[in-house]
KETORLO-324933 format. One record per residue (C-alpha): x, y, z; residue in three letters. Coordinates in steps of 0.5 Angstrom, whole numbers, padded with zeros to 4 digits, always signed. Example, Ala and Ser with C-alpha at 12.3 -4.5 7.8 and 13.67 -1.06 7.14 Angstrom:
+0025-0009+0016Ala+0027-0002+0014Ser
//
This chain:
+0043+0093+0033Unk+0047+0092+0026Unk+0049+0085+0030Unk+0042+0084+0030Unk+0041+0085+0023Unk+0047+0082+0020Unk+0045+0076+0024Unk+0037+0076+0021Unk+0040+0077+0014Unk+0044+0071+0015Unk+0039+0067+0017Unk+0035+0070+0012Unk+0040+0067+0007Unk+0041+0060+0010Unk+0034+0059+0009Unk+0032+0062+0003Unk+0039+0057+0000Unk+0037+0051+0004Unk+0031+0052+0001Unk+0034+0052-0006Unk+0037+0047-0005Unk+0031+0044-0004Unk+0028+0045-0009Unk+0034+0043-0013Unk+0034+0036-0010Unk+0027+0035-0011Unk+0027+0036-0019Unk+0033+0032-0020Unk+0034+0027-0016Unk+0028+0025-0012Unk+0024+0026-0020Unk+0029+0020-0022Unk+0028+0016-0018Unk+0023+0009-0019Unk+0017+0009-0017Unk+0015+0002-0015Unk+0007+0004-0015Unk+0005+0008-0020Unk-0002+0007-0023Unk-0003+0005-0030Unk+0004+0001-0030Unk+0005-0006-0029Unk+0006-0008-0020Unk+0013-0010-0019Unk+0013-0018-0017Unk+0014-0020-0010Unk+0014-0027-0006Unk+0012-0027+0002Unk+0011-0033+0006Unk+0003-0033+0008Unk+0001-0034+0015Unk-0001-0041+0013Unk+0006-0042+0012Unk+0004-0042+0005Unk+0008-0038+0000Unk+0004-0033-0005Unk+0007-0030-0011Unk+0004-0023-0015Unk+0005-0025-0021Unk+0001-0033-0019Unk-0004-0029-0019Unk-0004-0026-0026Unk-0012-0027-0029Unk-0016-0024-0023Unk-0016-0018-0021Unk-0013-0017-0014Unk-0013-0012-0008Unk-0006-0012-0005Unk-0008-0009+0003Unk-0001-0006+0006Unk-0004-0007+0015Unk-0002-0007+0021Unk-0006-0009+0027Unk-0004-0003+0031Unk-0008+0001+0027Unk-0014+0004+0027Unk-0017+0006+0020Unk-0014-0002+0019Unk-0019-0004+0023Unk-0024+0000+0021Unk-0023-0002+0013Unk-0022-0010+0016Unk-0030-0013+0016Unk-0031-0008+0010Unk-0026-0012+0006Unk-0027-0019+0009Unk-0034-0018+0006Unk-0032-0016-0001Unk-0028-0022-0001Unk-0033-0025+0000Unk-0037-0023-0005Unk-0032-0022-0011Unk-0028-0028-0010Unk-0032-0032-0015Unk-0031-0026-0020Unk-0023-0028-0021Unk-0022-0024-0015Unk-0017-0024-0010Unk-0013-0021-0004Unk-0007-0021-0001Unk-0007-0017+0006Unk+0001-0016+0006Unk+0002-0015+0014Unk+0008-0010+0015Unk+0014-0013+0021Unk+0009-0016+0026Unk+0009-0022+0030Unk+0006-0029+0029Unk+0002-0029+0035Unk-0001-0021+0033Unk-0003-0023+0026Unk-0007-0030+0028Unk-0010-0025+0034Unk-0012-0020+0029Unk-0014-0025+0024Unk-0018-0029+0028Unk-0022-0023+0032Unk-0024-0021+0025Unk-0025-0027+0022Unk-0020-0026+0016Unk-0021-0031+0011Unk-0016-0027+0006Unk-0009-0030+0005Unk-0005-0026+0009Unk+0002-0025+0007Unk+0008-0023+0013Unk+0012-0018+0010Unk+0016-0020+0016Unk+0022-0015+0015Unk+0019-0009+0011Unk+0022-0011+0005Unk+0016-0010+0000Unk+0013-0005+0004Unk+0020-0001+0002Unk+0020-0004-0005Unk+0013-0001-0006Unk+0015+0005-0003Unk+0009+0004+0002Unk+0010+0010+0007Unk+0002+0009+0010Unk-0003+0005+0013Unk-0008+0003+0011Unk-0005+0002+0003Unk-0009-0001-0002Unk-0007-0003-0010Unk-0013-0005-0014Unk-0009-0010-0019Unk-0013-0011-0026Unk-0012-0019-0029Unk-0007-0016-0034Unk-0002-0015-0028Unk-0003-0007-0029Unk-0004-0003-0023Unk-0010+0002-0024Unk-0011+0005-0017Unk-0007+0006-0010Unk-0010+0009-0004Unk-0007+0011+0002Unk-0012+0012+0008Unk-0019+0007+0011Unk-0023+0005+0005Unk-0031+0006+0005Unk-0035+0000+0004Unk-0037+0004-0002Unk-0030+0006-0006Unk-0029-0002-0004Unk-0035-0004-0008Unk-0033+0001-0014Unk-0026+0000-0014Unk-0026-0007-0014Unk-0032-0008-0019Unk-0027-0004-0024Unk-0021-0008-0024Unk-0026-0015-0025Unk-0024-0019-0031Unk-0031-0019-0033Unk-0033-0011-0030Unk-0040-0012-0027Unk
//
């Protein structure tokens, strides 16, 4: 019975310290660390091949508002969110706003099925090794960045958007809000 209870209380006791521990390495080092996407500062630049074979850059598009969608096309609420999407595009691109629908390390052949099953005609940018995603610190699909003209980032959500936090979200980032 006294073994039983010493063990209890050891494991009691390397509990409470790993949680310690824990809590210790959450304020001093993962607090310090950078985030990349952070509402009210500017986006970090990026360069990605499109799946036109075009390059698009972030910075490129300074002057228009910009949704940066982080997908993939095995993905459900991606899916759900996509004709939301391409219709906001369609309706917004003539109020200086664009979207770069970042892939996130698919294939070729994934990303033009998808794109023609939806009728995609957004850029989509192949993030063929993760590299932006990790940059970012994207850690979900769908992510969605609204990007203001001046390059700042005003809002991140993680999660399939309504058609209505679309419509809303984008009217808040255009040069011209209308």
């Amino acid at each position: 019975m006294k073994r039983k209870r010493l063990l209890l209380r050891m494991f009691i006791l390397l509990l409470l310290f790993t949680a310690i521990g824990f809590a210790l390495y959450q304020n001093l080092f993962a607090a310090n660390s950078k985030e990349v996407v952070q509402v009210n500062k500017p986006a970090a630049n990026f360069k990605l091949t499109q799946l036109n074979g075009e390059p698009i850059e972030l910075k490129q598009l300074k002057g228009k508002a910009v949704l940066v969608n982080f997908w993939g096309s095995w993905c459900e609420p991606c899916k759900n969110e996509m004709p939301s999407i391409q219709e906001a595009y369609n309706h917004y691109k003539k109020d200086k706003f664009e979207i770069v629908a970042v892939n996130v390390q698919e294939s070729d052949i994934a990303v033009k099925s998808f794109m023609k099953s939806y009728g995609l005609s957004f850029p989509i940018a192949l993030d063929k090794e993760g590299e932006v995603y990790r940059s970012w610190e994207i850690f979900n699909l769908p992510t969605s960045v609204f990007i203001n003209p001046d390059g700042i980032i005003e809002r991140n959500y993680e999660g399939e958007m309504s058609m209505n936090q679309l419509d809303q979200w984008i009217r808040d980032i255009l040069p011209n809000k209308s």
